[in-house]
Structures are given as C-alpha cells and as structure tokens.
N, C-alpha and C positions, 0 to 999 in steps of 0.2 A: 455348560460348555463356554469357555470363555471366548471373547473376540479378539482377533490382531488383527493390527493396521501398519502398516509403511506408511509415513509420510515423506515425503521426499520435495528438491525445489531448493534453488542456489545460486550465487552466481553476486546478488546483491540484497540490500536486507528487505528489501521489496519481496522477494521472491520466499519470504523466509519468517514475515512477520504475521501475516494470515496463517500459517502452519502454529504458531506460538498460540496464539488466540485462541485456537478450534482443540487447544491440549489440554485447558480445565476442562470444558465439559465432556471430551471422551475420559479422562479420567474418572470422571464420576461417572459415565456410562460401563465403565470397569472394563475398557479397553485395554489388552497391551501394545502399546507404542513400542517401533523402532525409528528411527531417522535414517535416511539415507543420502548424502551426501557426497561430496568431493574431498578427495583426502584431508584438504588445508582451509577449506573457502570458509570466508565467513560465515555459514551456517553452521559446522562445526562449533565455533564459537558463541553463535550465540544459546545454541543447544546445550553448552556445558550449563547452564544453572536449571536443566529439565530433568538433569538425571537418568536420561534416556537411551536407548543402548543405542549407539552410534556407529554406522556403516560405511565409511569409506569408497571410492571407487573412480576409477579414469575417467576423466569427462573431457573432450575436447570441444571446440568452440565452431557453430556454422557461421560462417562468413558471406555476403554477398558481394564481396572484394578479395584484390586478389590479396595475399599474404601467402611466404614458405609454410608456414603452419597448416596451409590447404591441404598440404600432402601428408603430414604425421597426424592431424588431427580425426581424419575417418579409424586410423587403428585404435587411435585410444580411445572414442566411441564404442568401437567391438570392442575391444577388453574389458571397458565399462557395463557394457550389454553382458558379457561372459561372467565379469563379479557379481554384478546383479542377480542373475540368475544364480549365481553359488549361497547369494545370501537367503533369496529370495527360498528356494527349496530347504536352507536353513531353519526360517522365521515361521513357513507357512500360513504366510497371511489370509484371513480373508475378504480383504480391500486395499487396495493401495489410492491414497489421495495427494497430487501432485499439485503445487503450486507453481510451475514452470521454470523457464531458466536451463542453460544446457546441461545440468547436470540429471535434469528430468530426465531425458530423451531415452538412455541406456533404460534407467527403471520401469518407465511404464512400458517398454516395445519387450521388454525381460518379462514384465509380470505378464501381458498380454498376452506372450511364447507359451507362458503357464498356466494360462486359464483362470487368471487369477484378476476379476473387475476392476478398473482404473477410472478412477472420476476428477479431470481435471478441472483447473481452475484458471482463466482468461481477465488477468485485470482490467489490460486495456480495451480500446475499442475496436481494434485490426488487433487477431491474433499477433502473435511474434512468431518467427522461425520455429522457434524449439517445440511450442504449441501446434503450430501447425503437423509437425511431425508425429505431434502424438493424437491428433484429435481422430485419425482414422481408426485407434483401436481402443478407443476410451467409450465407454460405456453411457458416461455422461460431462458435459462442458460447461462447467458455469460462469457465468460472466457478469459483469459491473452494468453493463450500456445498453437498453432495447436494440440499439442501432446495430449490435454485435450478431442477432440473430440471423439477418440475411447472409454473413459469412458463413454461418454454423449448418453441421447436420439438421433438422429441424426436428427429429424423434430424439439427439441429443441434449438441444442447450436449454439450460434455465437461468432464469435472471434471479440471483441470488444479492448483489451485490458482494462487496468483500469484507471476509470478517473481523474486526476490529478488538482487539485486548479490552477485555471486560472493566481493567480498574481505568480506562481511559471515562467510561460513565461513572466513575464514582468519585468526582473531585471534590475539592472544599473551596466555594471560591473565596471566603475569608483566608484561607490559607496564599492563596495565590497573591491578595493584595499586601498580605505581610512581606512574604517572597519577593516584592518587586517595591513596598515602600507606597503604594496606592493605597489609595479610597472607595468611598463609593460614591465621592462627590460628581464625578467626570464619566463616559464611557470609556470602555477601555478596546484598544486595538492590538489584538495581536498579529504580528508579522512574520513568517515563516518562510524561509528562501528555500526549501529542499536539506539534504541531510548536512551537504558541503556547502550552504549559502549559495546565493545568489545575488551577485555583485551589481546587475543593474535592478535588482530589488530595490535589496541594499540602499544604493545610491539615490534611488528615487525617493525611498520616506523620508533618507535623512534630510534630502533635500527640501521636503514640504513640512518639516519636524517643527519649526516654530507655529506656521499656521497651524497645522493637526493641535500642537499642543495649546493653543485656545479653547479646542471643545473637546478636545480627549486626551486620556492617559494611552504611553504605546511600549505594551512590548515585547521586544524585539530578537526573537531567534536568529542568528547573524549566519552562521556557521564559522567552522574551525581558522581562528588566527583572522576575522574580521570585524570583531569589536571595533569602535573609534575611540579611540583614546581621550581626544578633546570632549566626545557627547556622555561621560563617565557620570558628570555628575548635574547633567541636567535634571532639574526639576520635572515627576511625572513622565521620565523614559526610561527603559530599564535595559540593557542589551545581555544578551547570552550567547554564548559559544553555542551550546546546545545544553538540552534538558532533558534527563532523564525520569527519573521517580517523581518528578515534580510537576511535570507535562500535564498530569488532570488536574490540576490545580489552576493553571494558566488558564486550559479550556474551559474549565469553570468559571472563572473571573472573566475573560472575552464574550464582549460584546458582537465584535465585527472580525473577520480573518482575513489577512492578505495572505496568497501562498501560491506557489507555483501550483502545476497540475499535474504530477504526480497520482496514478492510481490509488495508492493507500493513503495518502494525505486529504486526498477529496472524497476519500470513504469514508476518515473519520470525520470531516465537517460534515457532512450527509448525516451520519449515525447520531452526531453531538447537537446536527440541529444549528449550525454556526452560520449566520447570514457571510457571506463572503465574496471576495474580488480576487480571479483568477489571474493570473501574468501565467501562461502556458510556455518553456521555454521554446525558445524559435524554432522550425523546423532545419535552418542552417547547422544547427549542432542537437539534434536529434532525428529520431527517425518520424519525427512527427507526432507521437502518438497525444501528448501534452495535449496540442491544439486543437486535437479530436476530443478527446476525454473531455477539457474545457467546455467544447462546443456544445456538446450533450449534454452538460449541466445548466449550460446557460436556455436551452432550447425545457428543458424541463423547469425553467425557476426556481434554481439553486443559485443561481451564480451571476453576476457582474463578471464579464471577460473585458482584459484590457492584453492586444496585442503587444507586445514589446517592442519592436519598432513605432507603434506611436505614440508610448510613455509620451508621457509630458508630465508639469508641474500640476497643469491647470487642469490636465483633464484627469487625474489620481485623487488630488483634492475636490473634483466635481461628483467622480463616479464613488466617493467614499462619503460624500455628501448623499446621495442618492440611494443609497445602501441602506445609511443607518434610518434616512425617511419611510423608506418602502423596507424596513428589516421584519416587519410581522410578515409581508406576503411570501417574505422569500420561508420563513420557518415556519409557516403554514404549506406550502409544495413538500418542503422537508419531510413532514410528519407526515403526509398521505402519503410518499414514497415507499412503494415494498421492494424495496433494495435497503430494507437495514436490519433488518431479522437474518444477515448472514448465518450468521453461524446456528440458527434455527435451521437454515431450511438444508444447508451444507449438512449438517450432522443428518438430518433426515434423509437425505439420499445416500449416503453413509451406510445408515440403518439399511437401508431398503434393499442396498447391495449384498451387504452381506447375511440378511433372510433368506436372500433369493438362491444363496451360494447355500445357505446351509440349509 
C-alpha cells in the first residue's frame, strides 16, 4: 500500500527550505508527495524543479498590528481552510508535515477536521503566530532549541533540530578555492549577511578587511546589488551576490563563519560543523527571534555572539581572533549535539504517524 504526504509551509524560503531536504529521502521511502501552497508565493517556485503536484490555496496573514487587511484576511483563511480541505479529501493523505508560515495554518486545522496526523516543525525558539495556531492540533512539534520545550505540549515536542539539503554535506573544498582564486596557504572566512545581505555586516568586515587579510583569506556572501566595486580585486577576498550550486563548496573550503542568526543558516553551521560568530539581527527590526536562536547556540558552545549595537572594529577582529584559537572546542560541542540527524529523526516520526493511521 503506498504512502502520501502533504507537505506544506510558505510565506519565505525559510519556511520552504527544510520541506526540499526531507523530499530525497521520502522519495526513496516511496512516498507520494503533494505540496501545498499559496497560489503565487515563493514556494510555488521553488517547488517547480521537484516535479511535484502543486496545490494552491487562499492564505491571509495574522497580524499583531493594526492594518485594513485585518478585516479581509480571517475570509481568506476560511476559504484557504475550505480548498484545503477539497484537496485534502482529494490526495488522501496519510500525514501532513508542515514547516510553518501563514499559509500552513488553513492545511493543518483542514487536515486536523479530517482526522488526518499533522507534525509540525518550529525553527525558532518562541513559536511564531501561524505555529502557535497549529500546535493545538498537531500530533507532534518539533523544534531547533532545548529552551523551546518549556513553550511546547510536553507528550508533543521533540528536539530534532532542522533539516538541511543533503549535497550542502558533500562539497569539494579544492573546488571552493578555485571558485574564489584561494589556497590552502591562509585560513579562509566565510561571511554571510542573510538572503538579502546585511549592510552593517557588510560594513563591518570590509572595515577590518586589511587586518583580517594578514591571517586569512575571506569570502564574502554580500547579498543582492551589494558588492563594493572598489574591493573587486583585492588580493585573497572574494565577494558574491549570492550562491547557489556552489555553496558546499564555500562550506567546505570555510574555516570560520560570520552570519546573522537566522534558523536555517545556524542549522547548517551546526549540521556542517562550522566554528562561527553570530551578529543576530536587532530586535528593533525583528521580532526578536535572531537574538534568541543566537543566545542558545552561544549557551550550548556553538557560537561567538556579537550584539549589533556593539559592533566595533576591535572587538570583530578580537572575537575572530578567539574563534579560530578556541575553534576545535567549538566543533567538538557541534559533533555531540543531537539536533543534526534532522532529517533522521523528522522522517521517523513520519513513519510512526502514518503506522499508526494505517
């Protein structure tokens, strides 16, 4: 008897990039996948190269502020909830596995209606809205952070950490060094500011970019339309827009990681093993969650955290100093962490769900 799954989970490619991961090995479990989505959102898109039957549906957005949208957005939920459920007695799945984001929220309270198991997935460390709305009828919650369990049901959550694309473990780091014009004379630093860069990142390496470049090679994920022109052809720095198919290659060749604290980006330095210095961005222009996530790795010995507000020159080139000295203890915490077998222990409650249905 074969198996189906819904995955569903949208909104940003956070919510979308763990769903891509966990799709080799149910395909090789001989699962049939659908996706389930927002008519237009970026999950749509990045799901065309899965080949995957693709689902559609109203999503609107909860808000903890006021906006007009407050008032049209509870309808398009229900109509979301209404298609849902038309796909849903379509597909006849038996498990639906959600990666969050408001387009979740319709699918799993749909499949819930139907008796049909839902196991989601909690990156950060304080649920989000759209989570929180689903975690009353979800079967099971899994999460990135020890600390996330005091929020959680306690017969639901399990600490999985998040699951990370398979060929991100299979780089070539000679390949990386060709890519960037490096050796293997220098250690090499990679810098990654989030998907759209990070401008006081950004500003801070290039700031200390002569000293750094004494004892290391660095390079440098910018994001879109923030190259410097002028540092193009410094000796030993390499800048990119962003990087696609080439990314386990960098990871491979990286010694040390600068990177915001993004859930999925501090999964894969966790999974990759990458000694690293967190800049979480501020809580002024998020909802916090960064400086939580940050704080948790730093409290387990993953991680250097450097506040953004007290960036400096000297204390970036101190804490990058300190790093690469103390960098075996930090990939020693790495390696005894059991938050990196994601996608092991995700697929096995998977399994267990849909045993217990059939």
């Amino acid at each position: 008897m074969s198996k189906k799954i819904v995955l569903t989970g949208g909104g940003t490619a956070g919510h979308v990039t763990p769903n891509m991961a966990l799709i080799p090995k149910l395909r090789e479990l001989q699962y049939e996948i659908a996706y389930m989505g927002s008519y237009d959102g970026i999950e749509k898109k990045l799901m065309e190269d899965f080949n995957i039957p693709y689902f559609g549906i109203a999503t609107g957005k909860f808000r903890r502020y006021f906006d007009p949208k407050n008032f049209s957005d509870p309808f398009r939920v229900l109509k979301g909830m209404s298609e849902a459920r038309k796909y849903l007695k379509e597909i006849k799945p038996d498990v639906v596995f959600s990666k969050g984001g408001f387009v979740s929220v319709p699918v799993v309270r749909a499949a819930a209606s139907l008796g049909i198991p839902c196991i989601i997935h909690e990156s950060d460390m304080t649920p989000g809205l759209a989570n929180k709305l689903c975690i009353p009828v979800a079967k099971k919650v899994c999460c990135n952070f020890p600390e996330t369990f005091r929020m959680l049901p306690e017969s639901k959550a399990v600490l999985t950490g998040s699951p990370i694309r398979k060929e991100l473990t299979m780089g070539n780091k000679e390949a990386g060094y060709r890519l960037c014009g490096f050796d293997a004379s220098k250690p090499v630093i990679m810098v990654v500011g989030g998907s759209l860069g990070s401008a006081a990142v950004n500003q801070a390496v290039r700031d200390v970019l002569p000293e750094l470049l004494k004892d290391f090679q660095v390079v440098h994920l910018c994001g879109k339309e923030k190259m410097d022109n002028l540092l193009l052809t410094t000796p030993g720095y390499k800048q990119f827009e962003y990087i696609r198919s080439e990314m386990k290659d960098i990871f491979a060749m990286a010694d040390l990681v600068i990177s915001r604290a993004g859930a999925n980006a501090i999964s894969e330095l966790l999974a990759l093993r990458k000694p690293n210095i967190l800049i979480p961005l501020p809580a002024t222009s998020s909802r916090g969650d960064q400086i939580l996530n940050a704080e948790s790795f730093e409290s387990q010995g993953f991680s250097i955290v450097i506040d953004e507000d007290d960036l400096t020159n000297k204390l970036l080139l101190e804490k990058i100093q300190e790093l690469y000295f103390n960098r075996f203890s930090y990939i020693e915490a790495m390696t005894k962490s059991n938050q990196r077998d994601a996608i092991g222990t995700i697929i096995g409650l998977i399994e267990d769900a849909v045993n217990q249905k059939q």
